[in-house]
C-alpha positions as CSV (number, residue, x, y, z in Angstrom):
1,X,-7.3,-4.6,-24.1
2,X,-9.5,-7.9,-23.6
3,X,-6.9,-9.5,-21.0
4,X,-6.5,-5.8,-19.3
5,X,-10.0,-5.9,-18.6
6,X,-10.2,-9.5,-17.8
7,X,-7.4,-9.1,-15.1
8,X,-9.4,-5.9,-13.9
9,X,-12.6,-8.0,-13.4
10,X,-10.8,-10.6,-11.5
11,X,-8.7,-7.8,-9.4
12,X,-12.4,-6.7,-8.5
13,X,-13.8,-10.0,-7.0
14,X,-10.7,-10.2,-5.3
15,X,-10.8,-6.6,-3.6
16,X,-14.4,-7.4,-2.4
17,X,-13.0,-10.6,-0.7
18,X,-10.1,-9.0,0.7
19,X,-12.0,-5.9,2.2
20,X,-14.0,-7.8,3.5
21,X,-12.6,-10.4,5.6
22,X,-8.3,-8.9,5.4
23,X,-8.9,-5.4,5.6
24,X,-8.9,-5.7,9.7
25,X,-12.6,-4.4,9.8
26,X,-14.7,-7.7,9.3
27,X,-12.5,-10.8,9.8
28,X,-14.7,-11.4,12.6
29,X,-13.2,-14.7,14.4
30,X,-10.7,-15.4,11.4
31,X,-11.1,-18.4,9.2
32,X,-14.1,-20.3,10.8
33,X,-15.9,-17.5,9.8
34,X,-15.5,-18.7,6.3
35,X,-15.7,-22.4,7.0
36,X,-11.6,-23.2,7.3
37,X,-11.9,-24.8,10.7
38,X,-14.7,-26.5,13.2
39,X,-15.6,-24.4,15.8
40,X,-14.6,-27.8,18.0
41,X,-11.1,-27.0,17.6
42,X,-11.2,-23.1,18.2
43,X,-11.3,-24.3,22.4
44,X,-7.6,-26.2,21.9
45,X,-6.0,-23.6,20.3
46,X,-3.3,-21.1,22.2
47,X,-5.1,-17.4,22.5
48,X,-2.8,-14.3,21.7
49,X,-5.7,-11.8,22.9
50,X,-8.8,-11.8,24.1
51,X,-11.8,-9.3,23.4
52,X,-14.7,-8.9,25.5
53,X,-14.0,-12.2,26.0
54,X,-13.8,-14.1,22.6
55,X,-10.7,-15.5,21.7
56,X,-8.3,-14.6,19.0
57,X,-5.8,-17.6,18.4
58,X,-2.7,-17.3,16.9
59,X,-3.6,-19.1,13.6
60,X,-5.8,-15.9,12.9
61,X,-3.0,-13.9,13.7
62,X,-0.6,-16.1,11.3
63,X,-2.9,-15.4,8.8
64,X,-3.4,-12.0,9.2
65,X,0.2,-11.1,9.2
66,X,1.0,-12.9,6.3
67,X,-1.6,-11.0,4.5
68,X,-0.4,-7.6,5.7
69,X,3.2,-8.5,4.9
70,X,2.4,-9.5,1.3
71,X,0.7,-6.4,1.1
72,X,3.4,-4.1,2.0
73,X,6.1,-6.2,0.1
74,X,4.1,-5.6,-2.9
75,X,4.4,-1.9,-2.0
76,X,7.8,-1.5,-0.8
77,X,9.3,-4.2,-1.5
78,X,10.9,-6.6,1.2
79,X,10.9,-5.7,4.5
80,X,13.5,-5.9,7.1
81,X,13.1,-8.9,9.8
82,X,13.4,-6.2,12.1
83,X,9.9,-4.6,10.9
84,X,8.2,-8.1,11.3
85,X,7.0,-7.2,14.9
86,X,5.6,-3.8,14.2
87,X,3.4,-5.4,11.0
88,X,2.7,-8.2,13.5
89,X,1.1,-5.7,15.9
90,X,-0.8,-4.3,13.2
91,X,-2.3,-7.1,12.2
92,X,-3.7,-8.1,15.8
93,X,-5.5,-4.8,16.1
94,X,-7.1,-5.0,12.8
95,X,-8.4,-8.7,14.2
96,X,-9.3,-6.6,17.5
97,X,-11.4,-4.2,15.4
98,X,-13.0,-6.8,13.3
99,X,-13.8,-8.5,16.2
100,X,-15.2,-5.7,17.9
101,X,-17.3,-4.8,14.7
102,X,-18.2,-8.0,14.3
103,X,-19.5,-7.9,18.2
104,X,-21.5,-4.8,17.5
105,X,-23.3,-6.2,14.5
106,X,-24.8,-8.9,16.5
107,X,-25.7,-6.6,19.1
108,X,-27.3,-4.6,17.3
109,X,-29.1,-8.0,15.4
110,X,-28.1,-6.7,11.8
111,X,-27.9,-9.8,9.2
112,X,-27.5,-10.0,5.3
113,X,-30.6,-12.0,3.6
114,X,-29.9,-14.2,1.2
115,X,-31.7,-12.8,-1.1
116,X,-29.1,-9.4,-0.6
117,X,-26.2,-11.4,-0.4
118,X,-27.3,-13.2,-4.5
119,X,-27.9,-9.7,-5.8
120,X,-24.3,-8.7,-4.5
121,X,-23.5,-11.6,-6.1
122,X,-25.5,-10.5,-9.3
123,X,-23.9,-7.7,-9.6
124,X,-20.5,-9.2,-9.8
125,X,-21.3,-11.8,-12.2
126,X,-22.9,-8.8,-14.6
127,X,-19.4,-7.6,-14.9
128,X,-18.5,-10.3,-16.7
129,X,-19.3,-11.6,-20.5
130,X,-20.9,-14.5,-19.1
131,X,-21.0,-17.0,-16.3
132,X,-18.8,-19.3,-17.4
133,X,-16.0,-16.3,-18.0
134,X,-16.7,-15.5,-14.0
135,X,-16.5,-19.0,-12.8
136,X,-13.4,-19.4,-14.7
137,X,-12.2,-16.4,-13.2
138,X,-13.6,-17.1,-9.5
139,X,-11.2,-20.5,-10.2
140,X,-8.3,-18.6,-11.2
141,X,-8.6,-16.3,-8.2
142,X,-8.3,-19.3,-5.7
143,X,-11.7,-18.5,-4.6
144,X,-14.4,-20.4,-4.3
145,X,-18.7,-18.9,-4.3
146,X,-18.8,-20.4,-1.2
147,X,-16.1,-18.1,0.0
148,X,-17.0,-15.5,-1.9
149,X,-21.0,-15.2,-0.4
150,X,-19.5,-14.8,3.4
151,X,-16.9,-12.1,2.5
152,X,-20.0,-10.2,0.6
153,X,-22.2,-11.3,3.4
154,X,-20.1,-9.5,6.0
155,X,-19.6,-6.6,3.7
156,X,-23.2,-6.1,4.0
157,X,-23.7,-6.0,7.3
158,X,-20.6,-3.6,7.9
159,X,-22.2,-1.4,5.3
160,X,-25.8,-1.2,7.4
161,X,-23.7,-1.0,10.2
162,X,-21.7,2.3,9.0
163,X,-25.1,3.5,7.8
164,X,-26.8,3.2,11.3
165,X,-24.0,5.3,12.8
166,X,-24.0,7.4,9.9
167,X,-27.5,8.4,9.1
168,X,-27.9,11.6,10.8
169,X,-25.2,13.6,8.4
170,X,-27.1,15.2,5.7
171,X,-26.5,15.3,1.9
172,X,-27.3,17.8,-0.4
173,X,-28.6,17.4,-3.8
174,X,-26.5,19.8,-4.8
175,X,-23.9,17.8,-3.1
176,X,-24.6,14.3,-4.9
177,X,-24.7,16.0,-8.7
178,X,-21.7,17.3,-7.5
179,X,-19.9,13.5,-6.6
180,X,-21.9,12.1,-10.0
181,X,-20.1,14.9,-12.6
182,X,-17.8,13.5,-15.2
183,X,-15.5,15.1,-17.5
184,X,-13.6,13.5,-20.4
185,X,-10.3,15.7,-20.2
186,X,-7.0,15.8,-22.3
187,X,-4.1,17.4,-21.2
188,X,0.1,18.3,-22.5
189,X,2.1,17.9,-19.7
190,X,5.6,19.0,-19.9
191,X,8.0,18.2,-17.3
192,X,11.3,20.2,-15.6
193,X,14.4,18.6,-16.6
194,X,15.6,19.4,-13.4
195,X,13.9,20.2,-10.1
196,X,15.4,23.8,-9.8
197,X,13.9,27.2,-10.2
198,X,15.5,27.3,-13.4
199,X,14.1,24.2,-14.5
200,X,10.9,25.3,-13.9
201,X,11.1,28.0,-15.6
202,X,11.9,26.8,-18.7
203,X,9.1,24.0,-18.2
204,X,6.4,26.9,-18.0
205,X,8.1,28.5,-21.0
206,X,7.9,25.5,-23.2
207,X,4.4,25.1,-21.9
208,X,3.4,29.2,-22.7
209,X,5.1,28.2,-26.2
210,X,2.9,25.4,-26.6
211,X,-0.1,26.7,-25.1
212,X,0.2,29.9,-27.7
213,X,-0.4,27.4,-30.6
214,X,-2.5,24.4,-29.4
215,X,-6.2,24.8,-30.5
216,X,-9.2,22.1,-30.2
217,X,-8.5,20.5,-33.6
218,X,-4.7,20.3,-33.2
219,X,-4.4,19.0,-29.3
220,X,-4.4,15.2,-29.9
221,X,-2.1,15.9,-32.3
222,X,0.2,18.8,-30.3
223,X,0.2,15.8,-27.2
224,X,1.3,13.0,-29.4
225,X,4.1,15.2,-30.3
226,X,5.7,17.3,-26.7
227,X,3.5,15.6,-23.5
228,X,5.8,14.0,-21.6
229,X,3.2,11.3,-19.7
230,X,1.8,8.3,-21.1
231,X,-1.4,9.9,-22.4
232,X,0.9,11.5,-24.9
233,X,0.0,7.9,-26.9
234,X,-3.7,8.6,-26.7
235,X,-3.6,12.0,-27.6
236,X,-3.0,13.7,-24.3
237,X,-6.7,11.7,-23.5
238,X,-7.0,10.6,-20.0
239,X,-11.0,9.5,-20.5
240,X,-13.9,10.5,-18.0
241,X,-12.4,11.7,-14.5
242,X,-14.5,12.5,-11.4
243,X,-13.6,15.0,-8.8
244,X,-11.6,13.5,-5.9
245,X,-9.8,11.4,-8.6
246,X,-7.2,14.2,-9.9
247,X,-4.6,16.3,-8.0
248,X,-6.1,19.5,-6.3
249,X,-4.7,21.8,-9.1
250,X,-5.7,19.6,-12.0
251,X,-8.9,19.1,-10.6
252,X,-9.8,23.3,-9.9
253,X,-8.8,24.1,-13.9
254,X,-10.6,20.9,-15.1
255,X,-13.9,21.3,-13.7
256,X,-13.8,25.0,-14.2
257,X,-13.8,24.5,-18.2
258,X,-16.5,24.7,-20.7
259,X,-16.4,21.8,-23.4
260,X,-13.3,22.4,-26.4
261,X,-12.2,25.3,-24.2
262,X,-8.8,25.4,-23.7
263,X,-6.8,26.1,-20.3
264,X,-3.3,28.1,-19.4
265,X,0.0,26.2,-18.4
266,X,-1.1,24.6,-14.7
267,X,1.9,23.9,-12.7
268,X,1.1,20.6,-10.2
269,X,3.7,18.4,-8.3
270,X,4.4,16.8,-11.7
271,X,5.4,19.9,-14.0
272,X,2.5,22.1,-16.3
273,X,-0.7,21.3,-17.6
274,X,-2.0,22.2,-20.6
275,X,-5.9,20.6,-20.4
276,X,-9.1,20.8,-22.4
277,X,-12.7,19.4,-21.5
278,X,-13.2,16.9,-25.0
279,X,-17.0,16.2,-23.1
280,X,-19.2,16.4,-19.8
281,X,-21.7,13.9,-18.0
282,X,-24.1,16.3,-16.1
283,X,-26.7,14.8,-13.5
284,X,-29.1,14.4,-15.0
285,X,-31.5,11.6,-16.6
286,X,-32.1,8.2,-16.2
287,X,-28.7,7.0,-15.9
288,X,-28.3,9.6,-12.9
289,X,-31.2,8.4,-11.2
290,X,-30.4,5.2,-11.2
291,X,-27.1,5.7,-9.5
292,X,-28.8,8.2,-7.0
293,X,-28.6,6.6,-4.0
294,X,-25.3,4.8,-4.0
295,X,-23.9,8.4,-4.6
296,X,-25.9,9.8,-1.6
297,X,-24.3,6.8,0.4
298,X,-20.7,7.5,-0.8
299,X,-21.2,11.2,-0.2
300,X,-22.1,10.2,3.4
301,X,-19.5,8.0,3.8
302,X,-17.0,10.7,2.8
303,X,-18.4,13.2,5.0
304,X,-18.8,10.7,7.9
305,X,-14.9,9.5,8.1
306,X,-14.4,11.5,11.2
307,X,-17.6,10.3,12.7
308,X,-17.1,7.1,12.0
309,X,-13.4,6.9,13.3
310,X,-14.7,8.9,16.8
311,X,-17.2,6.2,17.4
312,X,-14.8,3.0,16.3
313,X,-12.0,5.1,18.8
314,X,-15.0,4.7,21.7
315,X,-16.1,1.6,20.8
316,X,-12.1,0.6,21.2
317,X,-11.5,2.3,24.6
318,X,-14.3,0.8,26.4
319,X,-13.5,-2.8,24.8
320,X,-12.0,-5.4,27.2
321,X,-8.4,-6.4,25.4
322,X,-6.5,-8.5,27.0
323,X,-3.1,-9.8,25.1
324,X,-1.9,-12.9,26.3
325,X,1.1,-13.0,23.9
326,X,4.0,-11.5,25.9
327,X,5.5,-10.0,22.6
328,X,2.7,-8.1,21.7
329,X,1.8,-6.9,25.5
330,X,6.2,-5.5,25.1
331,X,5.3,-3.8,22.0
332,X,2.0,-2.0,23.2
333,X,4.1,-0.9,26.0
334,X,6.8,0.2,24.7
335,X,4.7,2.5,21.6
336,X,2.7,3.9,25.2
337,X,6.0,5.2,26.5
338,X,5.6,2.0,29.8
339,X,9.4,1.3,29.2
340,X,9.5,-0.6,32.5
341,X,6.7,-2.7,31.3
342,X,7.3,-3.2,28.1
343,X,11.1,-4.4,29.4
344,X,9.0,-6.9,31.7
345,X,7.3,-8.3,28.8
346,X,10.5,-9.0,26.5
347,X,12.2,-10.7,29.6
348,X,9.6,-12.7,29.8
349,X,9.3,-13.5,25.6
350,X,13.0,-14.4,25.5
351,X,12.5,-17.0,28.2
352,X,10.1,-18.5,25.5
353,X,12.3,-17.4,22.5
354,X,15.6,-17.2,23.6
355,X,16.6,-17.6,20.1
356,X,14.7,-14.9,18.5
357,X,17.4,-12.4,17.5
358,X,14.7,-9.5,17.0
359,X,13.0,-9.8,20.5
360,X,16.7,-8.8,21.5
361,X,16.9,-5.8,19.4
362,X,13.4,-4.9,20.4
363,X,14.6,-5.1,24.2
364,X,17.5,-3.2,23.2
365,X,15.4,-0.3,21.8
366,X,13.8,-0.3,25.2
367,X,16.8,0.6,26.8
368,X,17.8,3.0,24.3
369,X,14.5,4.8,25.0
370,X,15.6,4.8,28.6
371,X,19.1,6.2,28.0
372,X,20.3,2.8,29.1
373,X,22.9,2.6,26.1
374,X,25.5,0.1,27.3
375,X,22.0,-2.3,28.3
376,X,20.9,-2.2,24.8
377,X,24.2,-2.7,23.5
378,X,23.9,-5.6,25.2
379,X,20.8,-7.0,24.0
380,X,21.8,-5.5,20.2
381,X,25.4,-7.8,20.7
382,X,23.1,-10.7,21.6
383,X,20.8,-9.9,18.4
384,X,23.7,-10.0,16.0
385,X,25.3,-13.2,18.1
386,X,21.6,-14.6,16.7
387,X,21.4,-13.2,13.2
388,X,25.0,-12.3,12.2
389,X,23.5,-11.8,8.4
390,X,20.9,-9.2,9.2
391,X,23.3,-5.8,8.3
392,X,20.5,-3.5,9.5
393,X,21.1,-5.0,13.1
394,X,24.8,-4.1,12.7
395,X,23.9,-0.6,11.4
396,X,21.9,0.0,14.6
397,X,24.4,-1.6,16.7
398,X,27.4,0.6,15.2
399,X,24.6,3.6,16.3
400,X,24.5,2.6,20.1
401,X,28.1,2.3,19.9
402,X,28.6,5.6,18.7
403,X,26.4,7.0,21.2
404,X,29.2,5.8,23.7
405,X,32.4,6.6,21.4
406,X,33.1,3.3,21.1
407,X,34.1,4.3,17.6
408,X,36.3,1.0,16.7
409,X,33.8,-1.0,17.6
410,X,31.6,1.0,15.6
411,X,33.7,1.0,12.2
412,X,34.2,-2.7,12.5
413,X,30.2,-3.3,12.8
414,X,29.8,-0.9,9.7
415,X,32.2,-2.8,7.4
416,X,30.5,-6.0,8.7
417,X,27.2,-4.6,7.1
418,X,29.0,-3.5,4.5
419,X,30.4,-7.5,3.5
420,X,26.7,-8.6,4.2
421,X,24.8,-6.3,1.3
422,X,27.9,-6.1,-1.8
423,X,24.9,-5.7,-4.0
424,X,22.8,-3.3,-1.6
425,X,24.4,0.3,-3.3
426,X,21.8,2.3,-1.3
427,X,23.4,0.5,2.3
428,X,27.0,0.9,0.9
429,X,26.6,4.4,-0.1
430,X,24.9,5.3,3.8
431,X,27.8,3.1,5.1
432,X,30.2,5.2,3.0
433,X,28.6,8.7,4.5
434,X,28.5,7.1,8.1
435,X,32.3,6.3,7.9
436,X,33.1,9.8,6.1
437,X,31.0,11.5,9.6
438,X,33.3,9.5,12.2
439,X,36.8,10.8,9.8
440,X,37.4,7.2,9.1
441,X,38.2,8.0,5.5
442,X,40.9,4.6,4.8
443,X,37.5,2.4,6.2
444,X,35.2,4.2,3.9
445,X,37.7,3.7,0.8
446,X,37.0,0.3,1.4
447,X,33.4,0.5,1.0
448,X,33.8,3.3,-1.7
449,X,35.7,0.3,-3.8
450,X,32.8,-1.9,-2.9
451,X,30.7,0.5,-4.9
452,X,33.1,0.8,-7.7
453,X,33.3,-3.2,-7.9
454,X,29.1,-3.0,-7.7
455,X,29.0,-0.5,-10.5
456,X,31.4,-2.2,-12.2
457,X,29.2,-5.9,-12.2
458,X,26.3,-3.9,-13.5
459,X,28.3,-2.4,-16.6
460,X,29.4,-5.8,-17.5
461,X,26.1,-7.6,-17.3
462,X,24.4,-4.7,-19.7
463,X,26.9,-5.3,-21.9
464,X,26.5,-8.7,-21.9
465,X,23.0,-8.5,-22.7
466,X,23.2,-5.8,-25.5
467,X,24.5,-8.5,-27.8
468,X,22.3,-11.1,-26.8
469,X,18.9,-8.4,-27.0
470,X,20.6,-7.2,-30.7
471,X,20.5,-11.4,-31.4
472,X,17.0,-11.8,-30.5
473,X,15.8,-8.6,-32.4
474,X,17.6,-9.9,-35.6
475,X,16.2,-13.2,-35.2
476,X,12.9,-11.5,-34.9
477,X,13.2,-9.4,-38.3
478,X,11.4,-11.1,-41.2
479,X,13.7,-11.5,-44.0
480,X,12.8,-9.6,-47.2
481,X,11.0,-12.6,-48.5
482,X,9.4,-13.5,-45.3
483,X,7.9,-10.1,-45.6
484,X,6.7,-9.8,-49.1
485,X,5.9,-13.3,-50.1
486,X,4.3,-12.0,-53.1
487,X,7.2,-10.1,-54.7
């Protein structure tokens, strides 16, 4: 529990700096903002747009990307090559709007005092069991104070920003006891076995059964024994929840119930619900007026989402953007439907990449928009010429050439993907079903003994590590005297 919390702590310094300076609303200029370069150097470097006329270079773009990239491969897991340039686009207009915001907060003269930025700090470091934990955690972040102020600093300012723009929605009281309301809740879940009709309705009938017996002193001990979620460990107890923080259907039921009263089956995404309300926070008292007016402000906020994307939109459209990077101008172009244009801009970034596989595929597409088929079969055969260990480029190439009936050409380009990914089972198994569509059945026997020869890897690797698991769980077993010393 003490390291959970500790990596919590640590995961919230870390959100704070990342909102505020990677989140694509307050970069503002990149790293100088932060001290990572001298603004002597910024005139040297090679623009890829500019905005209103200040500068974005392509070491903030670099950066930016990266950070966008990790993020999604966190998510997802690893992304094509092919993706690069779309997450690459992304990433410049989330500089463009940081830029812009950053614009408008100097227009409009806001600043951060010092003496706001140290109580931001404050309240960070009062999360902590003391200030030698937080250092040590700063440390262990990568981060530095330093680093830390400016991202809080420009956190600030966004957040009087948003407020200006803001401030003429109105919030209810009724509204903010509403957002401060806690309830502790405990529910049984039970799951379908299978996503049928029939499945679910033997889920509701194990839940009715359940429901039937359950009563305020025997629920903790009713979830330990037929939830099937991991609150089933605490007693079906999922602690104090807020509304917005649930599903829709748990949320209805939970808030509707008095405390120890007991609800019927609720059926969600996730199967039935059998909750309970173990305690309430009402608003009321000094804790509630402490936290008053940051619920007022997040009530705002969440009423305000559409206001506040409608003026960023406007503040966007009447922005002078210019991209300098020929890549990125293609790609604007080509997501507006300017095919012609966008084809004028890929010309003229393979004449300064005439290496890059991908801008060749992304040309390709082009065409393929068009319903220029043999032109971006073209480009495509130049993209695999470049990167002949990319299968996804092969996969889209057999496409274009099955747009043409060039089905040989096609079959050979999906077994070629097919040798690239042997360990892949969810490419050979869409390779299989491709080759089944054209009726090239002795091709996809090939790839269906691909998948045998996969499957049959994975069998003997978990056998091989059954004995070695069973060797390492004997080792760990005390021996009888081990255990009782004493005897």
């Amino acid at each position: 529990m003490f390291f959970q919390k500790m990596r919590q702590r640590t995961k919230f310094i870390i959100i704070i700096v990342v909102a505020a300076m990677a989140g694509g609303l307050l970069w503002a200029g990149g790293a100088q903002l932060f001290g990572g370069r001298g603004k002597q150097q910024q005139p040297v470097e090679a623009v890829v747009a500019m905005v209103n006329g200040q500068g974005i270079t392509y070491y903030d773009l670099h950066q930016m990307f990266i950070q966008k990239l990790q993020q999604i491969e966190q998510q997802q897991g690893r992304v094509p090559g092919s993706a690069y340039q779309s997450i690459k686009y992304q990433a410049l207009e989330s500089l463009v709007g940081s830029v812009l915001l950053s614009q408008e907060i100097s227009e409009r003269k806001i600043t951060a005092s010092k003496d706001e930025i140290e109580k931001e700090l404050q309240s960070i470091i009062d999360q902590f069991p003391s200030v030698e934990d937080y250092k040590f955690q700063l440390e262990a972040a990568g981060l530095t104070e330093e680093y830390l102020k400016a991202g809080l600093a420009e956190e600030l300012k966004f957040n009087k920003l948003k407020n200006e723009i803001l401030a003429d929605i109105p919030v209810s009281e009724e509204e903010i006891k509403s957002a401060y309301e806690r309830v502790r809740a405990s529910h049984i879940l039970i799951t379908p076995e299978e996503r049928t009709e029939e499945g679910w309705a033997e889920a509701k009938e194990k839940a009715v059964e359940i429901w039937e017996q359950v009563t305020v002193d025997n629920f903790s001990e009713f979830a330990e024994a037929y939830s099937e979620d991991g609150s089933k460990s605490q007693g079906g107890d999922l602690g104090f929840v807020g509304k917005g923080q649930t599903i829709p259907e748990f949320e209805t039921v939970v808030f509707s119930l008095e405390v120890d009263e007991i609800s019927e089956p609720v059926r969600s995404e996730y199967g039935y619900h059998i909750i309970t309300v173990t305690e309430r926070k009402e608003a009321q008292g000094e804790e509630f007026e402490q936290v008053y007016d940051a619920l007022a402000e997040m009530v705002r906020d969440e009423k305000g989402q559409k206001d506040l994307a409608a003026w960023f939109e406007e503040l966007r459209d009447k922005a002078d953007v210019i991209f300098t990077d020929h890549e990125m101008n293609a790609f604007q172009q080509a997501n507006l439907g300017n095919y012609e244009d966008a084809v004028h801009y890929y010309k003229l970034a393979l004449e300064e990449r005439p290496d890059d596989g991908y801008l060749y595929a992304a040309l390709g597409d082009v065409f393929k928009e068009q319903g220029g088929y043999e032109d971006a079969i073209v480009q495509y055969e130049l993209a695999v010429e470049k990167y002949d260990n990319d299968h996804q480029l092969y996969i889209a190439l057999a496409g274009l050439y099955r747009e043409v009936d060039q089905v040989e050409k096609a079959v050979d380009a999906y077994l070629t993907a097919s040798e690239l990914v042997p360990n892949d089972i969810f490419a050979q198994l869409t390779l299989y079903q491709s080759l089944n569509e054209l009726e090239r059945y002795d091709e996809a026997r090939i790839i269906e003994d691909r998948i045998a020869e996969f499957q049959e890897r994975q069998k003997e690797l978990l056998e091989a590590e059954e004995p070695a698991a069973e060797e390492s769980n004997l080792e760990a077993e005390p021996s009888q005297e081990e255990a009782d010393p004493e005897d």
